[in-house]
C-alpha positions in Angstrom: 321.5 45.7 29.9 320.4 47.8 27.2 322.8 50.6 27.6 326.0 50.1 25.2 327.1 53.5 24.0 328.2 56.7 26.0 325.1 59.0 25.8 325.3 62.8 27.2 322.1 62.4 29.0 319.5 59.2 30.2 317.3 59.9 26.8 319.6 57.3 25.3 319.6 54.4 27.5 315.8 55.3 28.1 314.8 54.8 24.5 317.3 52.2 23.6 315.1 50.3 26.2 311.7 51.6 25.0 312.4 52.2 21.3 310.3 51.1 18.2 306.7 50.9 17.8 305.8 48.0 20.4 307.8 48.2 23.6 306.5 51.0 25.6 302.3 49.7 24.1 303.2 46.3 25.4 304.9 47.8 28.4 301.5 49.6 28.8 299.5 46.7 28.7 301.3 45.1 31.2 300.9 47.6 33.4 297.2 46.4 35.1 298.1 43.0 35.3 299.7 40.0 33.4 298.9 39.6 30.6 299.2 35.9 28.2 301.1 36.0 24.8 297.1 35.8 23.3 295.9 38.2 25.1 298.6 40.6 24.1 298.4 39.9 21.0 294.9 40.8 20.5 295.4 44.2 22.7 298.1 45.3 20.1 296.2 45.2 16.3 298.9 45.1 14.1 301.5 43.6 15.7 303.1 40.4 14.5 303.6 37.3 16.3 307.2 37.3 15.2 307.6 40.9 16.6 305.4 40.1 19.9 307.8 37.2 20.5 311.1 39.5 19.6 309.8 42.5 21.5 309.2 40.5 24.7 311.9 38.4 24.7 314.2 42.1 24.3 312.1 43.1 27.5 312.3 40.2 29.1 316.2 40.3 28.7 316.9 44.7 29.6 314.9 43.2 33.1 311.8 45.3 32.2 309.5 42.1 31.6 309.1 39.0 33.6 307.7 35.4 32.0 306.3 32.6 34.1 305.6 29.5 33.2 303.2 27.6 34.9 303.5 23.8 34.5 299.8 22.9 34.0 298.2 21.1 30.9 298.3 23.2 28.8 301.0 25.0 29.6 300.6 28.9 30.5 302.9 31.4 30.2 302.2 35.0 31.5 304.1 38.4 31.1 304.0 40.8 33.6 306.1 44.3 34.7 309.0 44.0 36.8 309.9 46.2 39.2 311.9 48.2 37.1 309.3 48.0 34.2 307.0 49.6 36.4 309.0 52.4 37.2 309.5 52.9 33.5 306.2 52.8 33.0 305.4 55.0 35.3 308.1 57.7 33.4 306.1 57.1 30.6 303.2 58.6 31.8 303.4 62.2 31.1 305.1 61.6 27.7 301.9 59.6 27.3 299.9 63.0 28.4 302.4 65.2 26.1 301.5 62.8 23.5 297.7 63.1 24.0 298.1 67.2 24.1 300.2 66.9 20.9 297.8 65.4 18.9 294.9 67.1 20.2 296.8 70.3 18.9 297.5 69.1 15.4 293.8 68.0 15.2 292.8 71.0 16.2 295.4 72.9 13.6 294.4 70.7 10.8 290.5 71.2 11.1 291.5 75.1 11.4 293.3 74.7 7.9 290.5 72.8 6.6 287.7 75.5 7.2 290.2 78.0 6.2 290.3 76.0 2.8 286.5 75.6 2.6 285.7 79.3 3.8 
């Protein structure tokens, strides 16, 4: 389990399970259905394979992500939410909307400061 220090409130363990740049995107991604390690890797520009496989595996392990292997030829391996993922993801929602509000606002603030420059 993620949570290894004392924390005053569930912040902590919350983003010591979600923190970084990829967790919660992946966790996102997941969220419709499973997804393949391709897949997910194409629905995240940017992100490394190194860092896909270290970012999944730390999911996998704080019981947020589950892998199945299916033994066919080739072998397939999918990622999917758990339980408990989707219930995080699911608390990640309106941060999402706050997020979306958020930037709206500083668009909005820096196209005010812009006009105010050019008028």
């Amino acid at each position: 389990m993620a949570a290894k220090k004392p924390y005053v409130c569930g912040i902590g363990p919350a983003f010591e399970v979600i923190g970084g740049k990829w967790k919660a995107l992946i966790l996102w991604e997941l969220h419709l259905q499973p997804r393949r390690f391709g897949e997910l890797r194409r629905l995240l520009p940017g992100i490394s394979e190194k860092m896909l496989i270290q970012q999944l595996r730390e999911l996998e392990t704080d019981g947020i992500v589950a892998r199945e292997v299916f033994h066919e030829v080739p072998p397939r391996v999918e990622y999917s939410e758990t339980k408990l993922g989707a219930t995080l993801n699911a608390a990640l929602g309106p941060l999402a909307d706050w997020g979306d509000r958020y930037a709206k606002r500083v668009e909005a603030a820096r196209k005010q400061s812009e006009a105010a420059k050019l008028g």
